[in-house]
N, C-alpha and C positions, 0 to 999 in steps of 0.2 A: 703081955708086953706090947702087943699091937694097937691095944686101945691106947694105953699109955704112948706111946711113940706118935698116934694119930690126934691126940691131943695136943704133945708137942708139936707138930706139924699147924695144927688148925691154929693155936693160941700164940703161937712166934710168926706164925705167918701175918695174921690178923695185926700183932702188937708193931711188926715189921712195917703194913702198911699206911697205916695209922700215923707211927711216927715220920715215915717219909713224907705223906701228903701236910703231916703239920712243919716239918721245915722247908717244903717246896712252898707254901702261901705264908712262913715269914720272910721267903727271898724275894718274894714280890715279883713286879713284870716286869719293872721298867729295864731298861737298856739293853736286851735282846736277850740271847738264848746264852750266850759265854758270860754275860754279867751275870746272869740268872744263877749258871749253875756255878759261879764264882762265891756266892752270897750263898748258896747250899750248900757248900764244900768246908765252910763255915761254921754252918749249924751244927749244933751237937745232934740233935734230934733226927738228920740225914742218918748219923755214923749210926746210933743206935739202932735207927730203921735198918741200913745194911745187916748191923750184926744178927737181928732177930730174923731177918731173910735170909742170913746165911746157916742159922741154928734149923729155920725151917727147911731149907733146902737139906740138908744132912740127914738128918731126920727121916724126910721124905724117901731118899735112898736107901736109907738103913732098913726105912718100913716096905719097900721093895723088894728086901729080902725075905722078909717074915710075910707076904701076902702079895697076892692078887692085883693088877693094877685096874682091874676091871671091879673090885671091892675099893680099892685106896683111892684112886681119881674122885668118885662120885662121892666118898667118905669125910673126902676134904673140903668138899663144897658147903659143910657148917661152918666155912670161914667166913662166906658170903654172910651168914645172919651175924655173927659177931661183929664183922666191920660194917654192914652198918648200924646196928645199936654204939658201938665207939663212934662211929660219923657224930651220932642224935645225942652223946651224952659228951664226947670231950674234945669232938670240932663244932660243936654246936652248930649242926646241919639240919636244916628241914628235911625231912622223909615225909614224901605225899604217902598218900593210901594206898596208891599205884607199889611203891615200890616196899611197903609195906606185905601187902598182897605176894609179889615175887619173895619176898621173904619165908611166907607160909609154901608156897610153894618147894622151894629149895626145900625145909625142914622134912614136907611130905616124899617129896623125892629122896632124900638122905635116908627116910625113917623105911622105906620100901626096899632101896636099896641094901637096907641092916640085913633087912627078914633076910 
């Protein structure tokens, strides 16, 4: 159950931020911060991001129950490698090597943390 729930957590969290950063760059800049999030409040793809933020926030609680926060905090940071490969495939975002790199990282860190 806790992997399962940590998946939930990692994959709504991810799918959450994804869709927020794709409605927050079709609201664009111009006309300050209340247009801005005038022209997000809008977007479909805000609300979706909320919901998936709010399935992973749940989640995350529920799997507080079932484990360790000193296993779940570090556990979740496979979130980091999922958004950005969605960055590199469906915001068509350049990732340098740099941060490519921190990716392996995270993974090694996640994978030490299992043991």
């Amino acid at each position: 159950m806790r992997l399962l729930l940590l998946s939930v957590v990692v994959l709504a969290g991810a799918a959450g931020d994804v869709c927020v950063a794709r409605a927050m760059r079709a609201s664009g800049e111009g006309g300050g911060a209340w247009a801005t999030a005038a022209r997000a409040v809008r977007n479909t793809f805000l609300w979706l991001g909320v919901l998936w933020k709010a399935i992973a926030f749940f989640s995350f609680l529920w799997l507080l129950t079932l484990a360790d926060l000193s296993w779940v905090v570090p556990a979740t940071a496979v979130s980091f490698v999922l958004e950005v490969i969605a960055a590199k495939f469906f915001l068509r975002e350049t990732i340098s090597a740099t941060r490519w790199a921190g990716v392996l990282c995270v993974c090694l860190g996640v994978a030490f943390i299992s043991l």
